[in-house]
N, C-alpha and C positions, 0 to 999 in steps of 0.2 A: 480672446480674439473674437472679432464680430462674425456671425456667421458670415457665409458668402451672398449674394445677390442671386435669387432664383435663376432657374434654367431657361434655357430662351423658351419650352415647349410646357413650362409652370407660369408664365406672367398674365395668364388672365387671376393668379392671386393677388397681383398687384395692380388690380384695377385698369389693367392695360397704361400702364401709366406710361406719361411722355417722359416726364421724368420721375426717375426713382433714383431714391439719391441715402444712402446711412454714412453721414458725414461724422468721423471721429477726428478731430484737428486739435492743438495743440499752441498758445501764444502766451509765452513764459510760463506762467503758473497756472492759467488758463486752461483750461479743456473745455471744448465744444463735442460732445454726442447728442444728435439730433439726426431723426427720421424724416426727410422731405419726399413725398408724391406729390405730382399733380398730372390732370389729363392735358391733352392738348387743347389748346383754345384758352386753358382755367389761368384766373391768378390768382398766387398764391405771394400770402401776404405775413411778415417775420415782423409782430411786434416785441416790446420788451423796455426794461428799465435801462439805461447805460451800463455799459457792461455784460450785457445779458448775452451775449455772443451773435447777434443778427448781423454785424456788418463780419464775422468771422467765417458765417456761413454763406455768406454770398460770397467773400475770395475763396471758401474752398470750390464752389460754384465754380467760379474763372479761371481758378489754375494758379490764381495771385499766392496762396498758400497751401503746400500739400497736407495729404490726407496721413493722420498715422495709422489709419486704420481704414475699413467700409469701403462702401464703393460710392458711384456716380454711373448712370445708364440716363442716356438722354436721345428720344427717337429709337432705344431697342441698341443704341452702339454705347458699348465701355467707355468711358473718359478715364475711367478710374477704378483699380481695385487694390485697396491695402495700398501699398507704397511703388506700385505701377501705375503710371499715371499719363496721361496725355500732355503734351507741354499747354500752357495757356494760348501762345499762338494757333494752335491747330483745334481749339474748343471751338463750335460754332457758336457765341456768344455776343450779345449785343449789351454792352454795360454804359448806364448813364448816372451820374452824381450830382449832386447836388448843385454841385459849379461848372458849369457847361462845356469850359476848356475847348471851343472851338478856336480855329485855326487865325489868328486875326488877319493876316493875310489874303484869305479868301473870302470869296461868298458867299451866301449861307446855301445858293446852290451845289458851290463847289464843297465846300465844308460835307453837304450829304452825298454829294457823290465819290468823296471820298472813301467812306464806306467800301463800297460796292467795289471802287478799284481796290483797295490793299487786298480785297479777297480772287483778285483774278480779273473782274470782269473790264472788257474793254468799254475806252469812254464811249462809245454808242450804244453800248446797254447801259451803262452805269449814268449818266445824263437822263436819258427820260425816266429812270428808274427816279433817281432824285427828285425829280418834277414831280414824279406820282405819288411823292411820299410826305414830298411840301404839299402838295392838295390836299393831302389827307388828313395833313392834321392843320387845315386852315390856313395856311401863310403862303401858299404862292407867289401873290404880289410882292414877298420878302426876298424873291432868290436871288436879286443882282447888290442886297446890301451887304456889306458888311458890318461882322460882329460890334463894333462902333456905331453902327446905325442903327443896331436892336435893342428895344428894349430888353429888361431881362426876361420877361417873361417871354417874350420873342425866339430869345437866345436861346433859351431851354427848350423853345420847341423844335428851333432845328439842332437842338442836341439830340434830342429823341429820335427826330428825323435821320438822321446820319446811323442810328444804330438801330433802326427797324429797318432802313433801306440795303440791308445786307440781309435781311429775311431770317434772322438767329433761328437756331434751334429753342434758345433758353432766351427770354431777356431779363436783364438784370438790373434792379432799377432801384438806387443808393438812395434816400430822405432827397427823391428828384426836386421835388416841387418844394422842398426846405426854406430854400431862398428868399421865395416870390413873397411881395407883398398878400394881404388877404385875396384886394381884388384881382386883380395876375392868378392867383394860386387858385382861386376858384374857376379862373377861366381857362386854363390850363389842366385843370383835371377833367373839364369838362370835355376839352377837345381829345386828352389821352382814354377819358375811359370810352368815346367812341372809337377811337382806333385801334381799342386794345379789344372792341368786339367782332373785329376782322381778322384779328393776328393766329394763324397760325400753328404757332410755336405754345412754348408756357411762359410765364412770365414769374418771378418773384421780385417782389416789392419789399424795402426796407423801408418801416416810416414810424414815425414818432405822432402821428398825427391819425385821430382814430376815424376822422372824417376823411381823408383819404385813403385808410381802409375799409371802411365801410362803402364806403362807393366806387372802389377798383377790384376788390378782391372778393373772390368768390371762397375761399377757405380763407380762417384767419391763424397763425399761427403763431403761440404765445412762446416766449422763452424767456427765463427765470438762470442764472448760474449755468449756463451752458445746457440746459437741457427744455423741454418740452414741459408746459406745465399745463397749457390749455390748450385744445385745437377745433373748430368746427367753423360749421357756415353763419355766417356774421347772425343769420336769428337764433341758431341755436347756443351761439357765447353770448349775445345781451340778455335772450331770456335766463340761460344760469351759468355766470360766472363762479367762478372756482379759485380763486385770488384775490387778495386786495388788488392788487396790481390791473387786473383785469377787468373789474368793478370799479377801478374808479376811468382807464380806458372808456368803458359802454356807460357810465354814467350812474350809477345805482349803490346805492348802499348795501354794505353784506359785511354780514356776520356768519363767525362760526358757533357753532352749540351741537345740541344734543335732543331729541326728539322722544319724547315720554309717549307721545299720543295722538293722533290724527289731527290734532290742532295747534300743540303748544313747544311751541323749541326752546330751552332752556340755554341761555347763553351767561356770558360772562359780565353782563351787565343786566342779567335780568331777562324774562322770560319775554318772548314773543307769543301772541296770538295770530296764528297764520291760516288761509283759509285751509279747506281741509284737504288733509293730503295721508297718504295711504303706509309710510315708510317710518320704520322706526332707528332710534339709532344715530350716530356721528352725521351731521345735517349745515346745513347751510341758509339762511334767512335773507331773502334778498328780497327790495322793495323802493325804487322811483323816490328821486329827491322830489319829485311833484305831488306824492302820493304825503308828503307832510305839511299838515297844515300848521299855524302857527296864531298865538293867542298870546296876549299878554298876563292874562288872569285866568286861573285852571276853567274849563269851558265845563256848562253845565250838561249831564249825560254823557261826559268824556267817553269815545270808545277806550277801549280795552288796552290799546297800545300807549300810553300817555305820560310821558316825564317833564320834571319840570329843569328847562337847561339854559345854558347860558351861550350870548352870541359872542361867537372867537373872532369873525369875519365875515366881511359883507361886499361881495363880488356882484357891480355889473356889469351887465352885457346888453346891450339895447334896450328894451321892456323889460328884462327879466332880471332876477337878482339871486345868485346862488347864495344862501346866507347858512356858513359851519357853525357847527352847537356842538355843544358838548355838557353833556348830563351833569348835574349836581353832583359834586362827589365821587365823579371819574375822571380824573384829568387825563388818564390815557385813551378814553375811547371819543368818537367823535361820530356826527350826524349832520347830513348834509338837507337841507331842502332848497328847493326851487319854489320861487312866488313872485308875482310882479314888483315891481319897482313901488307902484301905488299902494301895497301894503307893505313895504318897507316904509316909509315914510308914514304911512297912518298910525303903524307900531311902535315907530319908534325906533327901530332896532338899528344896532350899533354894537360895537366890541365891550363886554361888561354888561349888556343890559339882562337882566334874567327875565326867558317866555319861558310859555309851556308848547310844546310839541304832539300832535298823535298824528297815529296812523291806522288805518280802519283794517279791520283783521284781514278783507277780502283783497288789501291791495298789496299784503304779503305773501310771498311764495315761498317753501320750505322746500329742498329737497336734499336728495340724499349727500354729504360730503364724499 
């Protein structure tokens, strides 16, 4: 059994949290245990592989599926402890998805001021409440259309509208921006992560998209098979991940090994030279696709880091060309660098071509696994 949830006169050990939440849930053969805090104001952000239980933890959030275990404390009041539970109707919860499912019948005023009434309040508070909450996240001049006359990116914002204008204790916010085209999606994070520095409440975010946790979320929270495998403030997971999974999220290369000496990490394809660092022991080697340069012919004074490999693929993206290698003689391990498109083309590189690869010891970072 999970322990219980502190006492009301011990939660300054829980960082005063708005929500404190030891969620143990249960979907067929599945199990989700996972430890959610966060303060008031914070967002807190549930990445992961498919499957890894983020959209399990947000329904036990909502009351959509019960808990077999743990609790739920959100504002200092019980939702949940063990198999007592609060119904989902009476959570003070604001939940948006990816598909907006507003009302097509009404207006995108009426659609937020919907809100406000199923919770009680009469339509003279709940009316100007939806105006202020269409102002806020920029659509105003939107509230006499209907969901037919919004774009989608539109539509998603008075779907957030409609579930911030109830003032939630918790907001709960499913791969929101999923939908949207790039340009939509970038302009729509822009108008949420200003409203999300007014709100309140806590917020937890589900996304597949590490650019919209990196710029909503102020904790990020990794999950792996139902449980915790990473957790910190977005600089302290880019600077050292702790999973492939997570590493390839923040962009970086990493490997596991073994650390002989204040310089040298021994891995499973060969030793790294990493700057110097103080820890001996089960370690970790992480180091920037930017940080590899690339040659066609082994370069003269090569540093220290230098294989000679082969291109798997070649990814671009505006100026820039993400191109996968993979070392002579390891078909199972792989390297990634970042270089402009203009040395793509000058190189040559393509699937099958064999370069040589290095990386300067100082742009490796070693620490402990």
């Amino acid at each position: 059994m999970t322990a219980p949830p502190p006492a009301d006169d011990h939660l300054d050990a829980h960082l005063d949290a708005h929500l404190d939440a030891h969620l143990v849930a249960a979907r067929g053969p599945f199990t989700l245990e996972v430890a959610l805090r966060a303060k008031r104001g914070q967002v807190l952000a549930l990445l992961g592989p498919n499957g890894s239980g983020k959209t399990t933890a947000l329904h036990a959030l909502a009351g959509l599926i019960p808990l077999q275990d743990g609790w739920i404390r959100v504002d200092g009041q019980p939702w949940a402890q063990g198999r007592r539970q609060r119904d989902a109707s009476t959570r003070h919860t604001g939940l948006v998805v990816a598909d907006h499912l507003l009302f097509p019948h009404l207006t995108a005023l009426a659609n937020v001021a919907f809100g406000p009434r199923a919770r009680g309040r009469p339509r003279a508070v709940a009316t100007p409440r939806a105006r202020a909450e269409l102002a806020a996240l920029g659509i105003a001049d939107l509230a006499d259309r209907r969901p037919r006359e919004l774009s989608h990116g539109q539509a998603q914002r008075v779907a957030l509208a409609r579930a911030l204008a109830t003032d939630p204790a918790l907001l709960l916010l499913d791969e929101p921006l999923a939908a949207l085209d790039p340009d939509t999606r970038a302009q729509v994070r822009a108008a949420l992560h200003q409203r999300l520095a007014g709100f309140a409440g806590a917020t937890v975010l589900v996304t597949h998209d590490p650019l919209d946790a990196l710029t909503l979320a102020d904790e990020l929270v990794f999950l792996d098979g139902g449980r915790v495998v990473q957790q910190g403030r977005p600089a302290e997971v880019i600077a050292r991940p702790r999973t492939p999974y997570v590493a390839q999220v923040v962009g970086l290369n990493l490997y596991a090994g073994h650390a002989l000496d204040g310089s040298t990490v021994h891995t499973s394809w060969g030793a790294f030279v990493a700057a110097p660092h103080e820890h001996r022991g089960e370690s970790w080697v992480a180091f920037a696709p930017s940080a590899v340069a690339l040659y066609r012919a082994r370069p003269e004074g090569s540093p220290r880091n230098t294989w000679e490999v082969v291109v798997a693929g070649v990814e671009v993206s505006g100026q820039a060309a993400r191109v996968r290698l993979q070392p002579l003689g390891m078909p199972g391990v792989s390297l990634a660098s970042e270089v402009t498109v203009a040395s793509v083309v000058a190189l040559g590189l393509e699937p099958g071509v064999r370069a040589w690869a290095t990386v300067k010891a100082a742009e490796v970072t070693a620490y402990p696994a």
